[in-house]
DOTI-647064 format. One record per atom (N, C-alpha, C): residue in three letters; y, x, z. Coordinates in steps of 0.05 Angstrom, whole numbers, plus 5000, padded with zeros to 4 digits. Example, Ala and Ser with C-alpha at 12.3 -4.5 7.8 and 13.67 -1.06 7.14 Angstrom:
ALA488652645156;ALA491052465156;ALA493452645156;SER495552575142;SER497952735143;SER500152585157;
END
This chain:
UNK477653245112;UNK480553265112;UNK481752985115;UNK482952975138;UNK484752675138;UNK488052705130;UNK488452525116;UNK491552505102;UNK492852305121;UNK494852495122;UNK497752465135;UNK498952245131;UNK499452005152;UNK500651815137;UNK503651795149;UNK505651745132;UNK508551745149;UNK510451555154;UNK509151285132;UNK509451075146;UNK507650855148;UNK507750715162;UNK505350435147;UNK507350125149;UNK505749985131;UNK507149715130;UNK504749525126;UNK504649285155;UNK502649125155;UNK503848855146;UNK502348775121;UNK502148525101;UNK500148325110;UNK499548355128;UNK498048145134;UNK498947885126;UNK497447685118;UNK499647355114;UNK501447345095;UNK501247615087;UNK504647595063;UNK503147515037;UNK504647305025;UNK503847294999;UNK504447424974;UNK503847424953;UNK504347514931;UNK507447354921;UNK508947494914;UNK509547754913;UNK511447874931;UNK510847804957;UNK513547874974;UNK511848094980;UNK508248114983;UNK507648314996;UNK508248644966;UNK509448674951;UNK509248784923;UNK512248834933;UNK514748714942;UNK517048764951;UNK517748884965;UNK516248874991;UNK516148965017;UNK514649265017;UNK512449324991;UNK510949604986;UNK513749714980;UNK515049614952;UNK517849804936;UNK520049864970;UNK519249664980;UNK522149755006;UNK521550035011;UNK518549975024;UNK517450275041;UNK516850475030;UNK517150485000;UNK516450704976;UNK519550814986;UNK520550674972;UNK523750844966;UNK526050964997;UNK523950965011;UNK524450965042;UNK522951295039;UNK520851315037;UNK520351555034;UNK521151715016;UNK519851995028;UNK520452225001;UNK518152304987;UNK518052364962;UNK517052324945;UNK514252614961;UNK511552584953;UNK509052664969;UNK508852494997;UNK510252405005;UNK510052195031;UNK507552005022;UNK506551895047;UNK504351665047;UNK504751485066;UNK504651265046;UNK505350965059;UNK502350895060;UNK500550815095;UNK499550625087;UNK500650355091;UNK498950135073;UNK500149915079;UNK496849645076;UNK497449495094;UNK494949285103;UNK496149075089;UNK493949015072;UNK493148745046;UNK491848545064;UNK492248305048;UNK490048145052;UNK488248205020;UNK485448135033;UNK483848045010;UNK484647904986;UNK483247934962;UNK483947774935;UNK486347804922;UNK488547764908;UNK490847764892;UNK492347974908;UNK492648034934;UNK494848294946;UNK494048564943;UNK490648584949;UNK489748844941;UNK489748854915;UNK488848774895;UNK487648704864;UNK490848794853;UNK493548724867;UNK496348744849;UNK497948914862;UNK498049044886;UNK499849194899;UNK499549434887;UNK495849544897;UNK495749794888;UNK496949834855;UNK495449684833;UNK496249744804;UNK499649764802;UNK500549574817;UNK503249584805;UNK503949874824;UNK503950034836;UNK504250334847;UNK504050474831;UNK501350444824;UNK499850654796;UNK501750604771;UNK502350434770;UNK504050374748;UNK507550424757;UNK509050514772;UNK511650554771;UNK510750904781;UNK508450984781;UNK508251284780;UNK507351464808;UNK506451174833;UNK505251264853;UNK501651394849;UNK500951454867;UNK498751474862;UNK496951384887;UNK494751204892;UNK493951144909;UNK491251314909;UNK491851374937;UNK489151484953;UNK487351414959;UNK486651154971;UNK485051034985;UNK485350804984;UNK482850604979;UNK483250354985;UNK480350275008;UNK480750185031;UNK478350185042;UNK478749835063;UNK476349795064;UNK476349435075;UNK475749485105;UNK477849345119;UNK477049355153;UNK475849115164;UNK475149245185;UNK473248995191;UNK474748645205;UNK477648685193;UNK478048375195;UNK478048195165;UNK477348325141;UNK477748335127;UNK479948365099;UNK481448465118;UNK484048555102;UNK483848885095;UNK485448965071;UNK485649185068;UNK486749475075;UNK486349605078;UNK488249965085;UNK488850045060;UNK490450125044;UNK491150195021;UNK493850415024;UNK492550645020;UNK494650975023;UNK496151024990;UNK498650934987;UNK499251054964;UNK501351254972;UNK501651554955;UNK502751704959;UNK505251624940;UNK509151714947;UNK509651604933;UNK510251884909;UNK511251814885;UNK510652014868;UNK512852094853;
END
């Protein structure tokens, strides 16, 4: 089963915490069961984006590493 994604937001280069700013834009942009993915870089953006989601009551789906080494990260918003 593949999940629906309805918007995405690429963070590539963004640092901490604009890339954590720029997730809340594209959350509150959707409607609530919607899925944002959104592309991390490695180290401190994956490790703080997703928790802080989990923590204002999103729920993330997926976190998976591509092969440039940045992240895919699906949180549904909640």
């Amino acid at each position: 089963m593949t999940t629906e994604i309805d918007a995405v937001k690429n963070c590539r280069g963004v640092g901490c915490p604009m890339n954590l700013v720029y997730a809340k834009v594209e959350l509150a942009r959707l409607e609530p069961g919607q899925v944002l993915e959104i592309i991390l870089d490695d180290g401190a953006p994956v490790n703080n984006v997703p928790k802080s989601a989990e923590k204002e009551g999103h729920t993330v789906l997926e976190q998976k590493k591509l092969e440039d080494g940045t992240w895919s990260v699906l949180i549904r918003k909640g």
